[in-house]
Jmol script that loads the backbone (N, CA, C; Angstrom):
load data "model"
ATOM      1  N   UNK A   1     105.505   0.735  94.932  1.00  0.00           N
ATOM      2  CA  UNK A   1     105.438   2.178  94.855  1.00  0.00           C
ATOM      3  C   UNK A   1     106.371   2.828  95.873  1.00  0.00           C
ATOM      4  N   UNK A   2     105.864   2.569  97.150  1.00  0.00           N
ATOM      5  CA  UNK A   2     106.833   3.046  98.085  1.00  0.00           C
ATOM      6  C   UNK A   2     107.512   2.253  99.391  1.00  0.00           C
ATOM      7  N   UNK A   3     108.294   1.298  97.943  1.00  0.00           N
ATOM      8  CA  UNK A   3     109.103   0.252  98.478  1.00  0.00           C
ATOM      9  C   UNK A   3     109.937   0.272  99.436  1.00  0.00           C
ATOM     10  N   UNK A   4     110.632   2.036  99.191  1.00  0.00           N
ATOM     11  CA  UNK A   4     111.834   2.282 100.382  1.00  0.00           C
ATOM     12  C   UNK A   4     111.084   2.764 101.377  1.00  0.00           C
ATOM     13  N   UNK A   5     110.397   3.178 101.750  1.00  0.00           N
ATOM     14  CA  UNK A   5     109.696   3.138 102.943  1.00  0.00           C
ATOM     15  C   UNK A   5     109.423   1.641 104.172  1.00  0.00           C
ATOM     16  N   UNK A   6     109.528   0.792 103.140  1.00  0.00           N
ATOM     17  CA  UNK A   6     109.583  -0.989 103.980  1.00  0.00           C
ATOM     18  C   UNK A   6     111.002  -1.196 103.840  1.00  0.00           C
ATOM     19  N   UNK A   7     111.908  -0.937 102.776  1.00  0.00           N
ATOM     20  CA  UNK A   7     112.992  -1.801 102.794  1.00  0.00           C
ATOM     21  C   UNK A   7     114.021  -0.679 103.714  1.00  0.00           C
ATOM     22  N   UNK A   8     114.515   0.430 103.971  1.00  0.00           N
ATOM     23  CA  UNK A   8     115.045   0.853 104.536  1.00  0.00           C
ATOM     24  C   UNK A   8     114.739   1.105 106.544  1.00  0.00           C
ATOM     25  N   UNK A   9     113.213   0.460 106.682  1.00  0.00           N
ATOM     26  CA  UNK A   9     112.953   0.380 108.367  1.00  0.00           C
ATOM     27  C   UNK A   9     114.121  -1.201 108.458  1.00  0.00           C
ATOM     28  N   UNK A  10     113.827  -2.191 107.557  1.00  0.00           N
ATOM     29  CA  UNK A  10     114.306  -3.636 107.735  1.00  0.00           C
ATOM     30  C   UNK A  10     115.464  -3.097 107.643  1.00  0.00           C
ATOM     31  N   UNK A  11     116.378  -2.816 106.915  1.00  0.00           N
ATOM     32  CA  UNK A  11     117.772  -2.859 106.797  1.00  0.00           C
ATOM     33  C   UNK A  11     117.814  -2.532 107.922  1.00  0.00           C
ATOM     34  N   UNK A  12     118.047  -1.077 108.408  1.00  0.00           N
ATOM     35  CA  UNK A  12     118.054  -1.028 110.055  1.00  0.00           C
ATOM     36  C   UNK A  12     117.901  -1.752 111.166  1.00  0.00           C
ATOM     37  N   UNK A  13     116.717  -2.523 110.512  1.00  0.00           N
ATOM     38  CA  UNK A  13     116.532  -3.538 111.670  1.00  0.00           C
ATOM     39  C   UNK A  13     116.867  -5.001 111.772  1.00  0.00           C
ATOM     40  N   UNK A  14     117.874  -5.021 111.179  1.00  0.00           N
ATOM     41  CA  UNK A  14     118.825  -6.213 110.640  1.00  0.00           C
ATOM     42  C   UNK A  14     120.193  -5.864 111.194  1.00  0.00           C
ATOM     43  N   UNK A  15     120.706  -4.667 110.630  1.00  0.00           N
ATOM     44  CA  UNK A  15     121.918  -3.922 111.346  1.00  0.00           C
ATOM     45  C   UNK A  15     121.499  -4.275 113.075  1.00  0.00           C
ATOM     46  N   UNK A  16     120.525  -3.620 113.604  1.00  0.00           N
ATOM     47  CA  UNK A  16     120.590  -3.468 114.522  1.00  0.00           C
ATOM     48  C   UNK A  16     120.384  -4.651 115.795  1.00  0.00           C
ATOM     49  N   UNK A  17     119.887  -5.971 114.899  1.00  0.00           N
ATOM     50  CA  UNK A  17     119.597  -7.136 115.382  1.00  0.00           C
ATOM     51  C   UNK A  17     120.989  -7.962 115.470  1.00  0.00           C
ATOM     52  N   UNK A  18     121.606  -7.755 114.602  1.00  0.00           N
ATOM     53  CA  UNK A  18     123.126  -8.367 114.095  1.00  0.00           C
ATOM     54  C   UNK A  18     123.885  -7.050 115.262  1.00  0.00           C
ATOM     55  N   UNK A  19     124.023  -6.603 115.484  1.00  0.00           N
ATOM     56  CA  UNK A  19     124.692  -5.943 116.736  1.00  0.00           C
ATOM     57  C   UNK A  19     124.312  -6.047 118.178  1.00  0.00           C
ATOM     58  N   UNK A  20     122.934  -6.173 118.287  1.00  0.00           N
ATOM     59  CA  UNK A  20     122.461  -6.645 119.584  1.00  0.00           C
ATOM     60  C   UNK A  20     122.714  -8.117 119.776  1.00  0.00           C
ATOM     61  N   UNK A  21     122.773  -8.943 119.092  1.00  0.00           N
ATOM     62  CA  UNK A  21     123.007  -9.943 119.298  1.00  0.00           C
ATOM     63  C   UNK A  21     124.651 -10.580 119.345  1.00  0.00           C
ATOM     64  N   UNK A  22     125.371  -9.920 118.506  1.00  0.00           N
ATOM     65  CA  UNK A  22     126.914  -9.951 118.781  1.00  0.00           C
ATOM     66  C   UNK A  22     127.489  -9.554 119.830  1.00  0.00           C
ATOM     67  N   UNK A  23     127.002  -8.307 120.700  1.00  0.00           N
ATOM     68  CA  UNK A  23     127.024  -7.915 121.988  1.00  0.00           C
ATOM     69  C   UNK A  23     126.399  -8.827 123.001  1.00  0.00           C
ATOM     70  N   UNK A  24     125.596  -9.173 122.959  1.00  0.00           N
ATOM     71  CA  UNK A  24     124.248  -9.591 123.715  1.00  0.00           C
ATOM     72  C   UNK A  24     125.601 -11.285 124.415  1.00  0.00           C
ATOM     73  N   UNK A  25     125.707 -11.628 123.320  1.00  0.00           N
ATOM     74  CA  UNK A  25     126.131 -13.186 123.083  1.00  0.00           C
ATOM     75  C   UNK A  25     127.704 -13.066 123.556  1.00  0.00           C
ATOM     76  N   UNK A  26     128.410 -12.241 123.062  1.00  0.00           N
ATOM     77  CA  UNK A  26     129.695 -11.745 124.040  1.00  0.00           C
ATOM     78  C   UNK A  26     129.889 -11.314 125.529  1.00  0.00           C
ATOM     79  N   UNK A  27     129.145 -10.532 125.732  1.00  0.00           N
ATOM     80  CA  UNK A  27     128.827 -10.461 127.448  1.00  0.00           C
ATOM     81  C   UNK A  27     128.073 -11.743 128.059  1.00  0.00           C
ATOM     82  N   UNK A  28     127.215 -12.527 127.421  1.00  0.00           N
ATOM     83  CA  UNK A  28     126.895 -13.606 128.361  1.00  0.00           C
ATOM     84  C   UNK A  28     128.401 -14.965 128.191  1.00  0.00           C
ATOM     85  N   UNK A  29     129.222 -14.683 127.137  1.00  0.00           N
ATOM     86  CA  UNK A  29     130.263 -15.298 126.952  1.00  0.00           C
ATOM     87  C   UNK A  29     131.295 -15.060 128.192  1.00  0.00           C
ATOM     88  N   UNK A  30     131.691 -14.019 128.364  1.00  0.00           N
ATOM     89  CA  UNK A  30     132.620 -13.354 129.333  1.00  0.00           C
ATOM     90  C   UNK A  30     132.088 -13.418 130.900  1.00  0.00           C
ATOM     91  N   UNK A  31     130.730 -13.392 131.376  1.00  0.00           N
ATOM     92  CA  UNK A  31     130.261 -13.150 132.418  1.00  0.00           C
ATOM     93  C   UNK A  31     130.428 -14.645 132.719  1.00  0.00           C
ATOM     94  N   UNK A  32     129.938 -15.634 131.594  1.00  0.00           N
ATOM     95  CA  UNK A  32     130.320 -17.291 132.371  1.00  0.00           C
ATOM     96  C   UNK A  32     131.617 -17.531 132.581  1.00  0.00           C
ATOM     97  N   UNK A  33     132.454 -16.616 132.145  1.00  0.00           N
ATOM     98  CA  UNK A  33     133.812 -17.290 131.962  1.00  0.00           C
ATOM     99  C   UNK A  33     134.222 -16.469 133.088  1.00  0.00           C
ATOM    100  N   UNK A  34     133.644 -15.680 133.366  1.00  0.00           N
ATOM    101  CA  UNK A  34     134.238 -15.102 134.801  1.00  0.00           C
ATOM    102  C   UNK A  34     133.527 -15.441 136.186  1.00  0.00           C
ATOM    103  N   UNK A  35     132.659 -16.206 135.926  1.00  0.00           N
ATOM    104  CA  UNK A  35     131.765 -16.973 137.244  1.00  0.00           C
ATOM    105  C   UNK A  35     132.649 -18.479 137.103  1.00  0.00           C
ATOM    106  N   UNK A  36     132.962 -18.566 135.894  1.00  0.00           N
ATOM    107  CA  UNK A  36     134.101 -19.743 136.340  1.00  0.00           C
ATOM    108  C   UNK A  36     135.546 -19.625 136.905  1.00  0.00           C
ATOM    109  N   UNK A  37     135.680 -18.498 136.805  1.00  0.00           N
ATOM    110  CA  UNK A  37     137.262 -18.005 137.382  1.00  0.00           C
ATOM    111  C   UNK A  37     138.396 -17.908 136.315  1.00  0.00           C
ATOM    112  N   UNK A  38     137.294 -17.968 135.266  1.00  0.00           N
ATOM    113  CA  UNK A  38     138.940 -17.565 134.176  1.00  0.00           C
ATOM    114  C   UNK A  38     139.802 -16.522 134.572  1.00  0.00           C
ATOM    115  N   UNK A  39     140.850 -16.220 133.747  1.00  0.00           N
ATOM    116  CA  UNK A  39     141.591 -15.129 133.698  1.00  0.00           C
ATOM    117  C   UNK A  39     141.265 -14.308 132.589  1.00  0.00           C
ATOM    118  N   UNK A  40     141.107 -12.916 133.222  1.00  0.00           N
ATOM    119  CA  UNK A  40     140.665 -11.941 132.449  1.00  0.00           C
ATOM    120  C   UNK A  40     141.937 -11.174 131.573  1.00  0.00           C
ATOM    121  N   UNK A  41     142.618 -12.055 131.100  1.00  0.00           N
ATOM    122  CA  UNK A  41     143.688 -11.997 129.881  1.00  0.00           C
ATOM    123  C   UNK A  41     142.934 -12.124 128.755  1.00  0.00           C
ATOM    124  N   UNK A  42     142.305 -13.425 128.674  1.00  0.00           N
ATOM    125  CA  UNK A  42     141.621 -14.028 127.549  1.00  0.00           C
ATOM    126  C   UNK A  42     140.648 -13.169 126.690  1.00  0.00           C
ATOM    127  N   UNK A  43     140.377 -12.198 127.257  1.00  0.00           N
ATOM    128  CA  UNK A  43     139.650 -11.274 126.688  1.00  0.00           C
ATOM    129  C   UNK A  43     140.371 -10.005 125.603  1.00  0.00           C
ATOM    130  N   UNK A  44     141.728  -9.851 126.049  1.00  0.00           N
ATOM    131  CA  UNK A  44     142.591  -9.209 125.647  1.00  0.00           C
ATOM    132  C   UNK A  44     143.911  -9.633 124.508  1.00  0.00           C
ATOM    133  N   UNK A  45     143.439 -11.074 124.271  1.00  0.00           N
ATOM    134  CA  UNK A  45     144.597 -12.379 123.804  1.00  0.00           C
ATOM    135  C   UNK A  45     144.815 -11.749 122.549  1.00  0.00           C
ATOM    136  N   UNK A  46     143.849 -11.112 121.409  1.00  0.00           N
ATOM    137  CA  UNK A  46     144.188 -10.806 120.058  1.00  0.00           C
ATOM    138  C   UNK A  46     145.201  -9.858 119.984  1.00  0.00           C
ATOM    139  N   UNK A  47     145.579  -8.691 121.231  1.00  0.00           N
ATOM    140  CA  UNK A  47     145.933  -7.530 120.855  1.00  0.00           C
ATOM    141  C   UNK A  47     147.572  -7.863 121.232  1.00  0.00           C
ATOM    142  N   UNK A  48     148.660  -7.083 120.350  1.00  0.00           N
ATOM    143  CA  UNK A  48     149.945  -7.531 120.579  1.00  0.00           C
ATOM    144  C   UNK A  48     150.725  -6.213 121.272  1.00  0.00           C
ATOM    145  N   UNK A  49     151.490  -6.799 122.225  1.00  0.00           N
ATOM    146  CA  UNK A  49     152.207  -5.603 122.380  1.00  0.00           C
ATOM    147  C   UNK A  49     153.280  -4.371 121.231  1.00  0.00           C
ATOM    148  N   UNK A  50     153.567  -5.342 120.548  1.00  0.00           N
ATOM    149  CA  UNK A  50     154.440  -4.892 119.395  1.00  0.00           C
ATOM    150  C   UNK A  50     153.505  -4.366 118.100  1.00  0.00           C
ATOM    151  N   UNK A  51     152.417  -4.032 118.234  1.00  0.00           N
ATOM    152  CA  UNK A  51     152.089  -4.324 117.017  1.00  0.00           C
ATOM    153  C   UNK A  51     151.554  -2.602 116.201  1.00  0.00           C
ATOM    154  N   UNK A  52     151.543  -2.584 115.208  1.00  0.00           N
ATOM    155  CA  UNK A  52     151.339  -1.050 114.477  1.00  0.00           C
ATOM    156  C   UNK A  52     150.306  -0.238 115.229  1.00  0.00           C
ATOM    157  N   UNK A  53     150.537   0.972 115.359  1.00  0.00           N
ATOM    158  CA  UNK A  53     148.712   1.735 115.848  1.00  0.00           C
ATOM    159  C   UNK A  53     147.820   1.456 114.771  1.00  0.00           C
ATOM    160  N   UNK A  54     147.004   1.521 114.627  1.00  0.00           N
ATOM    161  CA  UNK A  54     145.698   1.474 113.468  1.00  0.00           C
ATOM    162  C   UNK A  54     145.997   2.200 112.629  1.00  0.00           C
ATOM    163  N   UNK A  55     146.166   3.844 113.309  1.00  0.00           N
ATOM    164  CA  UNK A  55     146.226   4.437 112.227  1.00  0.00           C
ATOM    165  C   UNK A  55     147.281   4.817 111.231  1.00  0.00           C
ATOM    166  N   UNK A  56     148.331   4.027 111.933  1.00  0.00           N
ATOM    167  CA  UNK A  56     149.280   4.151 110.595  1.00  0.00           C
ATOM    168  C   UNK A  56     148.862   3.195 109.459  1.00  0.00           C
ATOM    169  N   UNK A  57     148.403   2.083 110.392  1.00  0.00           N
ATOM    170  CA  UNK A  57     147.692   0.965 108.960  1.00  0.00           C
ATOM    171  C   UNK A  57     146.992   1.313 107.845  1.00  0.00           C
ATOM    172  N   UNK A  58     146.002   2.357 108.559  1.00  0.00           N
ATOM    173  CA  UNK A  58     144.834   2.868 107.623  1.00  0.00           C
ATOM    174  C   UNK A  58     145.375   4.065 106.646  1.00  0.00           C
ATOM    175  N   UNK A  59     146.437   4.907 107.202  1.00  0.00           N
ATOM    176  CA  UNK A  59     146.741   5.633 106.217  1.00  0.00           C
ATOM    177  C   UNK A  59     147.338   5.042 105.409  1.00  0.00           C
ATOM    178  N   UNK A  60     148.422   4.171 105.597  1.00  0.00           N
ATOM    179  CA  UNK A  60     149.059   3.279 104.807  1.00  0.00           C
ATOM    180  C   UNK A  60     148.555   2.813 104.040  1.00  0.00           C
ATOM    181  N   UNK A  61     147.393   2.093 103.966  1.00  0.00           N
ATOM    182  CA  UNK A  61     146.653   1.699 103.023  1.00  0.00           C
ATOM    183  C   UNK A  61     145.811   2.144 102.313  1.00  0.00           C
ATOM    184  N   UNK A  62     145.358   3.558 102.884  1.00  0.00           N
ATOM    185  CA  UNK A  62     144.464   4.671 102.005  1.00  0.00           C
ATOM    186  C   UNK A  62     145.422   5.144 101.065  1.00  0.00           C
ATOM    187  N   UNK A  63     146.325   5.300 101.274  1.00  0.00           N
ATOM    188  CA  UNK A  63     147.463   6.048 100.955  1.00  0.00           C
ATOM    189  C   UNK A  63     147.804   5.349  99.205  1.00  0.00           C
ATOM    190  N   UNK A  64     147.781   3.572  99.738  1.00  0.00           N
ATOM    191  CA  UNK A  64     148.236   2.984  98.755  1.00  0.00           C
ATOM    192  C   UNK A  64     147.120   2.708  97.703  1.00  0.00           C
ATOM    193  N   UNK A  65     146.071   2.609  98.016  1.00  0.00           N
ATOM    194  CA  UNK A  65     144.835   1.989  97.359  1.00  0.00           C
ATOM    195  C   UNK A  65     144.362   3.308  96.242  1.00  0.00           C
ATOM    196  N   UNK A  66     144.565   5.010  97.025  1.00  0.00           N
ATOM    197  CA  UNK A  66     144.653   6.005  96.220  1.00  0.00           C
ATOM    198  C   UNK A  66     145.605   6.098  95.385  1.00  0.00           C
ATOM    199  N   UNK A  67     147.095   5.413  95.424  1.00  0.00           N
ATOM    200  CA  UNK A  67     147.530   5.715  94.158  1.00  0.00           C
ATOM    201  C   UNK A  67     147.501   4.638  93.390  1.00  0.00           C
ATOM    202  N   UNK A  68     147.198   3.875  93.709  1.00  0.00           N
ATOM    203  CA  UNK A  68     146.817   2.910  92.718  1.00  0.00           C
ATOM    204  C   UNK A  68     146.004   3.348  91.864  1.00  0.00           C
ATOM    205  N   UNK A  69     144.639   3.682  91.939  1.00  0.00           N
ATOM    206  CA  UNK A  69     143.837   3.719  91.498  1.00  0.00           C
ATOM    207  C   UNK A  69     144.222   4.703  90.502  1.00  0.00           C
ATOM    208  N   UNK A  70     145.040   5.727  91.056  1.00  0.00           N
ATOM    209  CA  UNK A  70     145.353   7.308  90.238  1.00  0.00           C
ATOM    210  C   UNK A  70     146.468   6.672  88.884  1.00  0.00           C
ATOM    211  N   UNK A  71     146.791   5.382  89.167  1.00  0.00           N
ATOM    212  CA  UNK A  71     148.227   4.860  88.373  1.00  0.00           C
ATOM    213  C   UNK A  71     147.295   4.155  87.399  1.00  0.00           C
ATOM    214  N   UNK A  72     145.762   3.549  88.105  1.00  0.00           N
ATOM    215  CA  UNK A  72     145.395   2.759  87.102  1.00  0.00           C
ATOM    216  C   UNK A  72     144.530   3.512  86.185  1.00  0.00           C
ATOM    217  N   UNK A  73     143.860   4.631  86.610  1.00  0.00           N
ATOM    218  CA  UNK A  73     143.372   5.700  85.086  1.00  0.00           C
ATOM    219  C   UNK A  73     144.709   6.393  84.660  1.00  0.00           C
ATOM    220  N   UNK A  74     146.001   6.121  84.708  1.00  0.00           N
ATOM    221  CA  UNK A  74     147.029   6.892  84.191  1.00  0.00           C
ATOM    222  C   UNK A  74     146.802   6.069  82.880  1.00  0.00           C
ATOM    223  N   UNK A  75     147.212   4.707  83.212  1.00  0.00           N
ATOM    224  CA  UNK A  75     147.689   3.202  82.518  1.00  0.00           C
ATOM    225  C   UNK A  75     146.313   3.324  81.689  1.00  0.00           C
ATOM    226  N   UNK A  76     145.323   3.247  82.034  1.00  0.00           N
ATOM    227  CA  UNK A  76     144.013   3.011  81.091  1.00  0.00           C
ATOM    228  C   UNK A  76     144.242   4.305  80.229  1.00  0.00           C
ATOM    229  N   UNK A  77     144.289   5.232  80.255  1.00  0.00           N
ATOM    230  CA  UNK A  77     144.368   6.398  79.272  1.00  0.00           C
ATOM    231  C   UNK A  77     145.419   5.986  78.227  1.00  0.00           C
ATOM    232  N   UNK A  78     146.782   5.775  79.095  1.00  0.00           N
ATOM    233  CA  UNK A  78     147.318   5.277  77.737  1.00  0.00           C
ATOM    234  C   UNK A  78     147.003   4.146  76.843  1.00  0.00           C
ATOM    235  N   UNK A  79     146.049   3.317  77.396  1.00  0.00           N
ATOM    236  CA  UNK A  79     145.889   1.904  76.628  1.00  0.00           C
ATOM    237  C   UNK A  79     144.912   2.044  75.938  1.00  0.00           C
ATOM    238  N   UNK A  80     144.243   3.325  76.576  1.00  0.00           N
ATOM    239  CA  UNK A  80     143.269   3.577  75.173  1.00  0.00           C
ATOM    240  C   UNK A  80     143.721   4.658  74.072  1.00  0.00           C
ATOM    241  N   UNK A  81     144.799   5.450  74.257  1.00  0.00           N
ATOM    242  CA  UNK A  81     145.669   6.003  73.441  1.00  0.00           C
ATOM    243  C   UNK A  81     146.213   5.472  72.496  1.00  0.00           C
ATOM    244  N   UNK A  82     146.314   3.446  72.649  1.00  0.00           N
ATOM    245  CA  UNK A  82     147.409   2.660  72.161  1.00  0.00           C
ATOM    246  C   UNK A  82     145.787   1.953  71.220  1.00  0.00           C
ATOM    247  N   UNK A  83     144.680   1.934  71.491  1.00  0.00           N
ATOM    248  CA  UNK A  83     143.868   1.493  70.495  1.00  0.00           C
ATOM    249  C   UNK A  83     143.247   0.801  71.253  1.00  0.00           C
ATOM    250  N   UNK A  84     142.640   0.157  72.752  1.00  0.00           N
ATOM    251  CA  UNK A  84     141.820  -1.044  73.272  1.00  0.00           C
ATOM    252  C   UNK A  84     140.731  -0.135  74.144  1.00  0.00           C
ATOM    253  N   UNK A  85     139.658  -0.855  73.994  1.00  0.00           N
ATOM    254  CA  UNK A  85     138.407  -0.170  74.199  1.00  0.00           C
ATOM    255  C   UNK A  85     138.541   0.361  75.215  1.00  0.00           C
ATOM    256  N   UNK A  86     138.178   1.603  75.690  1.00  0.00           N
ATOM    257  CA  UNK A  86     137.683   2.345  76.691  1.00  0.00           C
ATOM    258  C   UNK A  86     137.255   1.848  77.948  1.00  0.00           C
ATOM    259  N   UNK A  87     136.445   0.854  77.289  1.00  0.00           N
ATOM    260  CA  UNK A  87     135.103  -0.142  78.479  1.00  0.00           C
ATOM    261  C   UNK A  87     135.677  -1.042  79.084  1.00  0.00           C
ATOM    262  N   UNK A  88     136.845  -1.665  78.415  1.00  0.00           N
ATOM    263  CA  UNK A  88     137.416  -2.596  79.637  1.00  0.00           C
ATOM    264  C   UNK A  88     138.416  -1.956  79.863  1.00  0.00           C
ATOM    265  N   UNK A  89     139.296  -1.046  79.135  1.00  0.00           N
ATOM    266  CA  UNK A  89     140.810  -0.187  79.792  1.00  0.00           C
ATOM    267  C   UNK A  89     140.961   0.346  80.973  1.00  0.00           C
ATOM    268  N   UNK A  90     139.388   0.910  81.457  1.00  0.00           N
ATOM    269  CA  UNK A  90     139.613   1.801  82.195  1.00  0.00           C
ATOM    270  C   UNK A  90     139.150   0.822  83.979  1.00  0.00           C
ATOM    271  N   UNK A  91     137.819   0.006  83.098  1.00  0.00           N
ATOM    272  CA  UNK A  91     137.504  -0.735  85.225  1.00  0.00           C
ATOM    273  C   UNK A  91     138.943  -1.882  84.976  1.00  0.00           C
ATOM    274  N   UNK A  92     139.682  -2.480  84.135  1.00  0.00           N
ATOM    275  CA  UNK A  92     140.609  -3.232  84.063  1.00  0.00           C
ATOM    276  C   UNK A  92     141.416  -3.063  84.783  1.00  0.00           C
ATOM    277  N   UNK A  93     141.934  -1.972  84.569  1.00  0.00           N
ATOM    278  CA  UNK A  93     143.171  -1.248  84.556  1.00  0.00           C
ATOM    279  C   UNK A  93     143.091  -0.825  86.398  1.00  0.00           C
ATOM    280  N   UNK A  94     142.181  -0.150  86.561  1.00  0.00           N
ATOM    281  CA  UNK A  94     141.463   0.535  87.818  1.00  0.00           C
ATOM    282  C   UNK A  94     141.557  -1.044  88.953  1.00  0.00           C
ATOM    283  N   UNK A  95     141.359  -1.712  88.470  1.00  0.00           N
ATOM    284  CA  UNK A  95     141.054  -2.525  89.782  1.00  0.00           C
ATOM    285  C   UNK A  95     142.545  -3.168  90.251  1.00  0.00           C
ATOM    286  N   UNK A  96     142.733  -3.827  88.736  1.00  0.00           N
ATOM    287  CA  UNK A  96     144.208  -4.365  89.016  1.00  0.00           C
ATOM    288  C   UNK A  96     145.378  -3.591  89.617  1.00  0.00           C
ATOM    289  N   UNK A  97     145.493  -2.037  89.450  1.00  0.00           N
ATOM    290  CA  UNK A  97     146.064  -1.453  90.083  1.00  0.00           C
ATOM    291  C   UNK A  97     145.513  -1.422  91.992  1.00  0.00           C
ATOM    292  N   UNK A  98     144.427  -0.686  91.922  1.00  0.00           N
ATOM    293  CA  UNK A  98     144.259  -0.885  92.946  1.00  0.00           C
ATOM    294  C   UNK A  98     144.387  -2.659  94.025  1.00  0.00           C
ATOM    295  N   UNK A  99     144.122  -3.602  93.337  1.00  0.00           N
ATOM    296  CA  UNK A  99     144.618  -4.433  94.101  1.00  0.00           C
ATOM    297  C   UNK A  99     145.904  -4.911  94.155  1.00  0.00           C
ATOM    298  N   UNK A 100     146.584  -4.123  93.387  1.00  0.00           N
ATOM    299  CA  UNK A 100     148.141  -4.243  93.675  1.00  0.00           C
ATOM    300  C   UNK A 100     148.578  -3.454  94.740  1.00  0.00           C
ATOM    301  N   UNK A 101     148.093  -2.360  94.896  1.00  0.00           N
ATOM    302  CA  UNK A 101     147.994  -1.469  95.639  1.00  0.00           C
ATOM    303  C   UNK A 101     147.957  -2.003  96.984  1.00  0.00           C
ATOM    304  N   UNK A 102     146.723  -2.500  97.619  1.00  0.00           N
ATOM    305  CA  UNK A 102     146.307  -2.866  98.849  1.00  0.00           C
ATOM    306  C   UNK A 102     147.299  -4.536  99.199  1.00  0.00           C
ATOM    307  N   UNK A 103     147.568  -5.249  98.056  1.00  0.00           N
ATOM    308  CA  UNK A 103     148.657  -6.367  97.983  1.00  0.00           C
ATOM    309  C   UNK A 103     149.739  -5.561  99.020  1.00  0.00           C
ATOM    310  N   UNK A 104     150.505  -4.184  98.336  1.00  0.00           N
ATOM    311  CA  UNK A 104     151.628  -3.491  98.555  1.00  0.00           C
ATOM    312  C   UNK A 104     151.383  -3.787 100.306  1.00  0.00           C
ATOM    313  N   UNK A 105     150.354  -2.531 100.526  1.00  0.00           N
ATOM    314  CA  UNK A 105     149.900  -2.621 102.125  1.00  0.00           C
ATOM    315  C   UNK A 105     150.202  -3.483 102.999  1.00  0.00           C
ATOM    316  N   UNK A 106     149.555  -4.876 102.530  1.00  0.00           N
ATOM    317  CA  UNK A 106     149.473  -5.287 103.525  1.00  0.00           C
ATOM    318  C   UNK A 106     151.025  -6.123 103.847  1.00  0.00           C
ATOM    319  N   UNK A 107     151.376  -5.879 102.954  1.00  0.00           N
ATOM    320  CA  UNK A 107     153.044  -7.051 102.679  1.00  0.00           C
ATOM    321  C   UNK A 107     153.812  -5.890 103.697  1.00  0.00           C
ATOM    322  N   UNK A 108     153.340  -4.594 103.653  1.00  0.00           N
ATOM    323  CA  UNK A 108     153.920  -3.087 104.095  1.00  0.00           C
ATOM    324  C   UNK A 108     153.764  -3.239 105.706  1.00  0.00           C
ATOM    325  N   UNK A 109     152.587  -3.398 105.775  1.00  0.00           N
ATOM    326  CA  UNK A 109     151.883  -3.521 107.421  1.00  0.00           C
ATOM    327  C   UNK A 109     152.544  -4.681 108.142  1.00  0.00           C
ATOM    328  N   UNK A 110     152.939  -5.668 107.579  1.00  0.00           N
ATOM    329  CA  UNK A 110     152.936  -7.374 108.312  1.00  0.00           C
ATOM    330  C   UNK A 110     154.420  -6.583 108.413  1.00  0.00           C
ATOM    331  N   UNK A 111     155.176  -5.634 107.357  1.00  0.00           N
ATOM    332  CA  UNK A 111     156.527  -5.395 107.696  1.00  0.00           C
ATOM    333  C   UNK A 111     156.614  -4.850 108.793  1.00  0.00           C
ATOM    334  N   UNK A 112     155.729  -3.422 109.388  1.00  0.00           N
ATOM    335  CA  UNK A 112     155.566  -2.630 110.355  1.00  0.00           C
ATOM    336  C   UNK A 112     154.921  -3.557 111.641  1.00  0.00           C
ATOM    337  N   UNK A 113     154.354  -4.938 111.698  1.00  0.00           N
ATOM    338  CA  UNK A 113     154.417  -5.224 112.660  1.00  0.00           C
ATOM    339  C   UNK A 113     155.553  -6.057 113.482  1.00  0.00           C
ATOM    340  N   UNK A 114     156.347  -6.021 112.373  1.00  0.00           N
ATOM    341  CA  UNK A 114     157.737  -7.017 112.701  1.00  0.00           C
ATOM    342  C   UNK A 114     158.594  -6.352 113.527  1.00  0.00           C
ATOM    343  N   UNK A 115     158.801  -5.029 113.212  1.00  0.00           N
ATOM    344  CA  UNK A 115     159.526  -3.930 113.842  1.00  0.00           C
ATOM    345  C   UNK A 115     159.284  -3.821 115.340  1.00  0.00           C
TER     346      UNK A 115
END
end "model"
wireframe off; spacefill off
backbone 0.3
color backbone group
């Protein structure tokens, strides 16, 4: 009856267990490694000096994934103009564009981090 009343406290409290514990387990990671005398580089090792801001990434790829999608109800309209069902023309059409789309991106991004 009033199922979401139980299932939406748990989700939360799953989110919030899966974050306390990813934190939790990273700081006791770093605090041993600094009672051993590491170098506090290692903490910083993923990030590149050369490398894109975020947010050009993200527009870049919002950017691309929106016209995809806008190219792939172009393409489905006409293919159902041309005679093939509606029902697969249109999520068909829609996805494959869009994952051509985000393909574009990221081939786009790996270019912008070369620079």
């Amino acid at each position: 009856m009033h199922s979401e009343l139980i299932i939406v406290p748990i989700f939360f409290g799953v989110v919030f267990a899966i974050a306390y514990l990813y934190f939790s387990t990273r700081n006791k990671e770093r605090l041993a490694l600094i009672e051993k005398g590491a170098d506090a580089s290692i903490f910083v090792r993923g990030k590149k000096e050369n490398a894109a801001p975020i947010w050009k990434v993200l527009i870049l790829n919002a950017s691309l994934i929106l016209m995809g999608i806008g190219m792939g109800v172009f393409i489905a309209a006409i293919l159902v103009n041309a005679g093939i069902d509606d029902d697969v023309a249109y999520p068909g059409t829609i996805f494959l564009m869009a994952g051509i789309g985000l393909f574009v991106g990221f081939t786009m991004t790996k270019k912008l981090d070369k620079e």
